[in-house]
C-alpha positions in Angstrom: -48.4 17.8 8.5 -49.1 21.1 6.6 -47.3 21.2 3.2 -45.1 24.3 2.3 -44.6 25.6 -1.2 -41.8 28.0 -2.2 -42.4 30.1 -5.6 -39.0 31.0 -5.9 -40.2 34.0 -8.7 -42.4 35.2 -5.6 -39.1 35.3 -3.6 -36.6 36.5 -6.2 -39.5 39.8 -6.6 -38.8 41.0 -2.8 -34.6 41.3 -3.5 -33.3 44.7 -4.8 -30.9 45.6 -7.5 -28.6 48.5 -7.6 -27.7 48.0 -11.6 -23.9 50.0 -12.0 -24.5 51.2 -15.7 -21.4 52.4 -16.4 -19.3 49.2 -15.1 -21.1 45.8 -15.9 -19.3 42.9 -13.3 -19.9 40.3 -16.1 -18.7 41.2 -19.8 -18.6 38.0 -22.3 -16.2 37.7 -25.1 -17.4 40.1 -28.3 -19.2 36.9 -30.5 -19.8 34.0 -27.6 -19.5 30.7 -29.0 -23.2 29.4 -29.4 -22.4 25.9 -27.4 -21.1 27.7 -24.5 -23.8 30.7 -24.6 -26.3 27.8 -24.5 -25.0 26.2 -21.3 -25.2 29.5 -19.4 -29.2 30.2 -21.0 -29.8 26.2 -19.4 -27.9 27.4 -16.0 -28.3 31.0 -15.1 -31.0 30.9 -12.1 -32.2 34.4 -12.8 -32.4 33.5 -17.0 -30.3 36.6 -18.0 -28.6 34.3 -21.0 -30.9 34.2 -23.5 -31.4 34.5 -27.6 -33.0 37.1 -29.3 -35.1 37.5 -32.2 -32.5 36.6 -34.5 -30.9 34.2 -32.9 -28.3 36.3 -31.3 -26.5 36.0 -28.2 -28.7 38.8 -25.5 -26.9 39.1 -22.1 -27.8 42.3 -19.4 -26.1 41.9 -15.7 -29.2 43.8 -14.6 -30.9 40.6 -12.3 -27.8 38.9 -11.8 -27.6 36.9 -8.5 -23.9 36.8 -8.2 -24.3 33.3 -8.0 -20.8 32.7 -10.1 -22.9 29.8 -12.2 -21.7 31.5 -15.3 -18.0 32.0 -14.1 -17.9 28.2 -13.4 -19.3 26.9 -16.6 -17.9 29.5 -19.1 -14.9 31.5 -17.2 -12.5 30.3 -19.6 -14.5 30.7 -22.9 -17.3 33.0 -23.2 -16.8 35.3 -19.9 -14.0 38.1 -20.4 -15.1 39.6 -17.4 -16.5 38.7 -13.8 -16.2 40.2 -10.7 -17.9 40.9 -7.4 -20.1 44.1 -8.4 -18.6 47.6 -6.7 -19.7 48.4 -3.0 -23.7 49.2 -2.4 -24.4 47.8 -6.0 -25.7 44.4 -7.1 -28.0 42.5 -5.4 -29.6 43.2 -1.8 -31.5 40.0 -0.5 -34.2 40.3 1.5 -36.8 38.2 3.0 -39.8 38.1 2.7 
């Protein structure tokens, strides 16, 4: 039997994103509590949680799967806003 390998970054390169710039779907809280910020930089599949050269909290919706990870750890903490992103915007899968 033939073995198959998936490289999911392979897979994730073929999607297309439609970023709205004027109207993120996620917005977090204006200083994210660092425990909660943490879970989401552990949990977001597409890694869009992350620190920055200081230490502080960096977040862009650019790359988001629309998964809803975030919204189920953080929704009541850290996330002021999510929602579905506005018709032909977001992310387009594709295969490939």
């Amino acid at each position: 039997m033939k073995e198959t390998t998936v490289n999911v970054d392979e897979k994730l390169a073929v999607d297309k994103f439609n970023v709205d710039e004027g109207n993120p779907h996620i917005v977090l809280v204006e200083d994210p509590d660092p425990t909660e910020f943490e879970k989401l930089m552990l949990c977001c599949p597409a890694g869009l949680y992350q620190r920055g050269p200081e230490g502080e909290a960096v977040f862009d919706c650019a790359g988001c799967l629309e998964c809803g990870t975030c919204r189920i750890l953080c929704g009541d903490t850290i996330i002021e806003k999510w929602e579905f992103p506005q018709a032909g915007m977001g992310v387009s899968y594709r295969f490939g």
